[in-house]
C-alpha angles and dihedrals in degrees: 000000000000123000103256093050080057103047088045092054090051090051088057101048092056091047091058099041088062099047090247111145110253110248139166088243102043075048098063092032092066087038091049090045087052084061088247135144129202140164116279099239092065101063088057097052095047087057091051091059097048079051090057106034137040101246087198091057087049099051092046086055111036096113089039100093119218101267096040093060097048095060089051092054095046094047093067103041094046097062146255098292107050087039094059088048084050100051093061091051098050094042080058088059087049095067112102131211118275103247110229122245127223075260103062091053099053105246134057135214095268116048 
């Protein structure tokens, strides 16, 4: 990620933070008082992709994968019953692998 795709993510968050409406010009305004300076097409698009999606939304979900919230989003339109069906089979996928001891292998560190 280049600079200026950083400083402009920055801008938006802050934007965004503070309940300003994200813009190409308040873009470049937080950039330009961080004494940075980017190329002119980032700060608009920038702006086109706080048009086209919630940054809040975006912020609340960024560790949630694509699959997973999905899912999230289907269980509770689809109703009590097939939620709770899908609850059991997603806490199965969940179990991790026992790690093995020196025991298990037959030897430790010290012998």
């Amino acid at each position: 990620m280049s600079l200026s795709e950083l400083a402009c993510a920055y801008a938006c968050l802050i934007l965004c933070d503070e309940g300003i409406p994200v813009t190409a010009e308040k873009i470049a305004n937080v950039v330009k008082a961080a004494n940075i300076s980017i190329e002119s097409y980032w700060a608009s698009l920038f702006a086109k992709l706080a048009e086209k999606r919630n940054l809040e939304d975006l912020i609340v979900n960024v560790g949630a994968g694509g699959a997973a919230a999905a899912v999230a989003v289907a269980a509770p339109a689809a109703g009590g019953s097939a939620a709770a069906a899908a609850a059991p089979a997603a806490e199965e996928k969940k179990e991790e692998p026992k790690e093995e001891s020196d025991e298990d292998m037959g030897f430790s560190l010290f012998d």
